[in-house]
N, C-alpha and C positions, 0 to 999 in steps of 0.2 A: 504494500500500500504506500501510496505518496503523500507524505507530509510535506506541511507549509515551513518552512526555513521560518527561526525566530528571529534571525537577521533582521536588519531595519528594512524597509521597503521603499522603493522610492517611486517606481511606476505606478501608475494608475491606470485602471479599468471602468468608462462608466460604463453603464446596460441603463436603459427604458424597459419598463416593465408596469405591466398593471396592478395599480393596488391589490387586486386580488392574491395574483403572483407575488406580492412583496409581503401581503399577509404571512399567506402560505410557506413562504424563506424563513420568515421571522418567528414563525412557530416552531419550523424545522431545527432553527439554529436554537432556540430555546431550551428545546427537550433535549438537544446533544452538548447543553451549557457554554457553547460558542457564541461568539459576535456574528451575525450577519454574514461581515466581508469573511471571517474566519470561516464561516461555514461553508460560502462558496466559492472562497480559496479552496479549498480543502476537499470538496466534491468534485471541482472543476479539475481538478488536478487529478485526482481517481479515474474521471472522464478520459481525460486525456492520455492518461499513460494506459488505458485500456484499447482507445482506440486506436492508439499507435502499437502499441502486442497486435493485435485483430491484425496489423497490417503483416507481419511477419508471417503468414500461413497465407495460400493462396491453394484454389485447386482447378483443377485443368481435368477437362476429357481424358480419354486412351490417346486419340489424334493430336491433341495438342502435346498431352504429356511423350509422345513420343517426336514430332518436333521439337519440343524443349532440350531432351536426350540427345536429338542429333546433333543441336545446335552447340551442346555442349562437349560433345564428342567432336566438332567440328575443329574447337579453339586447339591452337597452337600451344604451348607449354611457355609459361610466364614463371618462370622462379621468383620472382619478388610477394609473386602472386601464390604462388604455392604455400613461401614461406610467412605469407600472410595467414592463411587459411588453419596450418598447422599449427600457429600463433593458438594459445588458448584465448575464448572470449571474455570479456570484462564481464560479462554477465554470469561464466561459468565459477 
């Protein structure tokens, strides 16, 4: 899960929204004992690092996912590239 940095902040975000909607926020962020902006720092952020995950996974046909194969069986041998990949990831 993504947390909001206690850091000071210096950007700002407005949004329009209808009273209703800013009801609704303000109840939200209540029962989770956050501020407001805290509350939707902190969801928005959940949001966002989910839909950025979602984008890592894709799926293809038989026909595509066999073009895909070709196209990768295609590529020439890149050593910088190799020893990139065999690199462990930041995430692992």
């Amino acid at each position: 899960m993504v947390r909001s940095s206690t850091k000071r902040r210096n950007d700002r975000l407005e949004v329009r929204l209808t009273p209703k909607a800013k009801s609704v926020l303000k109840r939200a962020a209540s029962v989770e004992r956050k501020t407001v902006s805290a509350f939707i720092l902190d969801k928005s952020l959940e949001a966002a690092a989910e839909t950025l995950a979602a984008r890592s996974e894709f799926l293809l046909s038989s026909t595509q996912y066999d073009a895909f194969v070709a196209a990768l069986d295609a590529v020439r041998p890149r050593p910088r590239l190799e020893k990139l990949l065999k690199t462990p990831s930041v995430h692992e």
